[in-house]
C-alpha positions in Angstrom: 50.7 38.3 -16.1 52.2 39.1 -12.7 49.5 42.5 -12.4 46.6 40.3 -13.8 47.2 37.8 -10.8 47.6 40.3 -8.0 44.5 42.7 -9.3 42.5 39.2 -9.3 43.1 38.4 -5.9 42.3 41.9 -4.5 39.1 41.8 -6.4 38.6 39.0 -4.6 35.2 38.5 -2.0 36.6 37.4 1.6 33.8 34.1 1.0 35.8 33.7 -1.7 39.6 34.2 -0.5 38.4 31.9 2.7 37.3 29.1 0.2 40.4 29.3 -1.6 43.0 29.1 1.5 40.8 26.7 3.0 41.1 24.3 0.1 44.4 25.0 -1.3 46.2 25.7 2.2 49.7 24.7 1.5 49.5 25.5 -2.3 50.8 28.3 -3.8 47.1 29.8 -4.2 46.2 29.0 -1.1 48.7 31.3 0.3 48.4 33.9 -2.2 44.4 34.1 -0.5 46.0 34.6 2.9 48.0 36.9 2.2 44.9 38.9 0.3 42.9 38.3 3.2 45.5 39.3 5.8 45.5 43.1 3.9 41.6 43.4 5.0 41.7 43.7 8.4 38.2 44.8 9.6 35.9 44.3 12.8 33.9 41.7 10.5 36.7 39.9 9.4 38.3 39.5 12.7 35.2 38.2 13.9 35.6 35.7 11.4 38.7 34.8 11.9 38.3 34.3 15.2 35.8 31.9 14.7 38.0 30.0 12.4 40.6 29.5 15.7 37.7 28.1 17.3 36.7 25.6 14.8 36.8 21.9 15.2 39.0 21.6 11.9 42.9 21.7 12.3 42.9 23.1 9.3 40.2 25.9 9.6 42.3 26.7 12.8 45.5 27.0 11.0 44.0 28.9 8.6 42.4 31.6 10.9 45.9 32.2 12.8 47.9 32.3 9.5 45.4 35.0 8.6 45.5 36.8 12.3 49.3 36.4 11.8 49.6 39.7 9.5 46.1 41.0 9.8 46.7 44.8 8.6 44.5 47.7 7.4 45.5 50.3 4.8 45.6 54.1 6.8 46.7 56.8 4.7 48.2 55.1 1.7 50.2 52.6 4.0 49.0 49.3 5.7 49.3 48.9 9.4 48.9 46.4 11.8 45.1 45.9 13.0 43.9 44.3 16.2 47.2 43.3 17.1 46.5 42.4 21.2 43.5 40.5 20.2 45.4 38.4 17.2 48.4 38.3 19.2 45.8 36.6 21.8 44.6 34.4 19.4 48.2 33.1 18.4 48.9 32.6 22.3 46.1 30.1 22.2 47.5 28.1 19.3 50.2 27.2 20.7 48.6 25.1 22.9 47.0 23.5 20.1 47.0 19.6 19.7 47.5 19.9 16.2 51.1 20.2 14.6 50.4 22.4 11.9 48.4 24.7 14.2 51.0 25.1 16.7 53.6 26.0 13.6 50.9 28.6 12.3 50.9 30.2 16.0 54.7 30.1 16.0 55.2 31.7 12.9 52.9 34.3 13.5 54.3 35.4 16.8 57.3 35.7 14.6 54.9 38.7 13.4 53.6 40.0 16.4 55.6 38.7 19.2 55.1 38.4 22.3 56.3 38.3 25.9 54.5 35.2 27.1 55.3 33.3 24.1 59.4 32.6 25.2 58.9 30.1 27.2 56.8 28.0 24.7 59.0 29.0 22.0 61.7 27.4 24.0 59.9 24.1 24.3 59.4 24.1 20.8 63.0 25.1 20.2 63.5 20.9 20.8 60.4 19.9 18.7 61.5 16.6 16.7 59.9 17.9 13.2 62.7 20.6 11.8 60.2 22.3 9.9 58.6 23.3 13.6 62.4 24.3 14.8 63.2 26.5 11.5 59.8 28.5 12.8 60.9 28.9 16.0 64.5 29.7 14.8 62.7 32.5 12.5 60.1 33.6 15.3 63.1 34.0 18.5 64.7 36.6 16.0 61.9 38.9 16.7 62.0 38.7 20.2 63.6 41.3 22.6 63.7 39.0 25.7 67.4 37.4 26.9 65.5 34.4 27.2 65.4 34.1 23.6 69.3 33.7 23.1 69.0 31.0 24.9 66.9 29.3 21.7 68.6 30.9 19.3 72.4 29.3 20.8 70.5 25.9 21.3 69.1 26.4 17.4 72.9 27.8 16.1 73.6 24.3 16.9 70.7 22.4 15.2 71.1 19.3 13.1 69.3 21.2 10.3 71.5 23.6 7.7 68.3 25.7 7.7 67.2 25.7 11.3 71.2 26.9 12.1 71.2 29.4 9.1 68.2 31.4 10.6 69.4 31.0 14.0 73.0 32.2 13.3 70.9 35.4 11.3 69.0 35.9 14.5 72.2 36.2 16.6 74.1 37.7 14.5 72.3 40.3 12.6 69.0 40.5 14.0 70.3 41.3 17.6 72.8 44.1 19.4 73.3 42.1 22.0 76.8 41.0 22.7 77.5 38.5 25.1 80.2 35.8 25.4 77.8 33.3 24.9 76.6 34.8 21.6 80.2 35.5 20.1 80.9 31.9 21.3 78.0 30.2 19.1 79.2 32.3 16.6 82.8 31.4 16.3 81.9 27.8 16.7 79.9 28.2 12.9 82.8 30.3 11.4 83.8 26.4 9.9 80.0 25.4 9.5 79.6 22.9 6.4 76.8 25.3 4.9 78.0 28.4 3.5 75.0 30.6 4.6 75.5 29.5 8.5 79.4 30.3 8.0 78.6 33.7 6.1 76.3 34.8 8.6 78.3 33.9 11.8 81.5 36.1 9.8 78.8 38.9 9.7 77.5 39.0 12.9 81.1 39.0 14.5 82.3 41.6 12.4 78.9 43.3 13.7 80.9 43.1 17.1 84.0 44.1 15.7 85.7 40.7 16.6 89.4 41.9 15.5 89.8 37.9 15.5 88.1 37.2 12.4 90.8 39.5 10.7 93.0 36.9 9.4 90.0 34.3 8.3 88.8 37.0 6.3 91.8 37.8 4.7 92.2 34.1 3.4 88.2 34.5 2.4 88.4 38.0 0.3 88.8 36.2 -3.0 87.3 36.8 -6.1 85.1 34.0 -5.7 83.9 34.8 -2.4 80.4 35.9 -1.2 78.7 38.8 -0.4 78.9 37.6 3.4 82.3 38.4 3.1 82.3 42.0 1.7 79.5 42.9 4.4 81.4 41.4 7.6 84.7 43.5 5.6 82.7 47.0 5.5 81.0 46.1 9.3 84.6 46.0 10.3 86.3 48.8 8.5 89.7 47.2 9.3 93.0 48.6 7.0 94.6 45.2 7.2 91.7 44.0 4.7 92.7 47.0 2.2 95.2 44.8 0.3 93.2 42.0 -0.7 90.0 44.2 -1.3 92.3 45.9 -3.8 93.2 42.8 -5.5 89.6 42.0 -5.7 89.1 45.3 -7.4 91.2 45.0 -10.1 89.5 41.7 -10.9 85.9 43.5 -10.9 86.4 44.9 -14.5 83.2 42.1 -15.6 81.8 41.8 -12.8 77.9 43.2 -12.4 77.7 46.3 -11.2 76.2 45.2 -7.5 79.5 42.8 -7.2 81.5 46.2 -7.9 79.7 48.4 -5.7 80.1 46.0 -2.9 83.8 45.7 -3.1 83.7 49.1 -3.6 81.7 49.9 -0.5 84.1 47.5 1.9 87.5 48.9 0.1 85.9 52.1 0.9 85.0 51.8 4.3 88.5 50.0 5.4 90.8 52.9 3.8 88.6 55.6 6.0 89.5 53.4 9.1 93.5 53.2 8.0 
């Protein structure tokens, strides 16, 4: 059923695929159009896309930039990124919109394709009251290069959100080399988050930096009932003193699937070639 769905779609006009996002945007087969759409990047359809930013409709403009978010052409058996300075232009625009869902359209595709002159907008948004708007801005500052950006992502580690922090801790942690004070700092302070994705990822991305002060939380956390966050930010450390409890976890793994084993395997592995 899955292959009927996806050939249907590709067979698809681009009349068509616009109709459909247009009056389903938000559905599940609205999306599903966009995403068709975003896979048949051509001069024609830019053009038309561009002429969707420009529309009078908030939705026709969301629409357009969702589309100019991923806009891609297939070149040798792979798809690539088409047009990219004038999309990335178009996104730029949008968030200057006066329309909420338009600006979190732009922001989400500079996610995609960022951008230099983007940050400081980003940042803005980075306060925006709606949570939905911060979780895109938390996903979209991962992609960025610029310092400026840790700035958002330390103000979002902190957000009132589970989501917005869970993204934001990825983006420091995992999505970035950087390693600053100020980073480790936001980090530690979500080792104890309530949510168990923002705690896992802030143990990951200090074990990324080879914080020998996590050592003894993790120890207490290597248990059979853990999570995977723990066996990563073990093998990302590759410290002997987690040897013991990893091999009381692996004599415990005789039922466990064969992804659990392999991952206790790998971090048992990696701390004994460290010892």
């Amino acid at each position: 059923m899955k292959r009927f769905v996806r050939h249907r779609f590709r067979s698809r006009s681009v009349d068509r695929l616009l109709r459909q996002a247009l009056r389903q945007w938000h559905s599940h087969d609205g999306w599903r159009a966009v995403e068709a759409l975003q896979r048949r990047g051509s001069p024609a359809l830019l053009a038309r896309v561009t002429a969707l930013v420009s529309s009078p409709g908030a939705r026709r403009r969301a629409v357009g930039l969702s589309i100019a978010a991923q806009l891609m052409r297939r070149e040798g058996g792979e798809y690539v990124p088409y047009a990219e300075s004038a999309t990335q232009a178009l996104l730029l625009r949008g968030l200057s919109d006066p329309h909420h869902d338009v600006v979190r359209a732009a922001v989400a595709g500079l996610g995609h394709r960022p951008h230099g002159a983007s940050v400081e907008a980003l940042l803005r948004l980075s306060t925006h009251p709606d949570e939905r708007m911060r979780w895109q801005v938390a996903v979209a500052l991962g992609s960025y290069e610029e310092p400026e950006a840790i700035v958002g992502l330390i103000r979002l580690a902190a957000d009132a959100s589970d989501e917005v922090r869970d993204w934001a801790t990825f983006g420091l942690g995992s999505l970035r080399l950087d390693d600053t004070p100020e980073i480790r700092a936001a980090l530690r302070r979500n080792l104890h988050d309530p949510d168990i994705d923002v705690r896992g990822e802030a143990l990951v991305g200090l074990a990324r930096r080879r914080d020998e002060g996590i050592v003894e939380l993790l120890i207490e956390r290597l248990t059979p009932d853990c999570h995977v966050y723990e066996l990563d930010a073990a093998e990302e450390l590759a410290d002997p003193r987690l040897v013991t409890p990893l091999e009381m976890m692996a004599v415990g793994t005789g039922a466990a699937d064969p992804y659990w084993r392999s991952r206790v395997g790998d971090a048992l592995q990696a701390c004994r070639e460290a010892g």
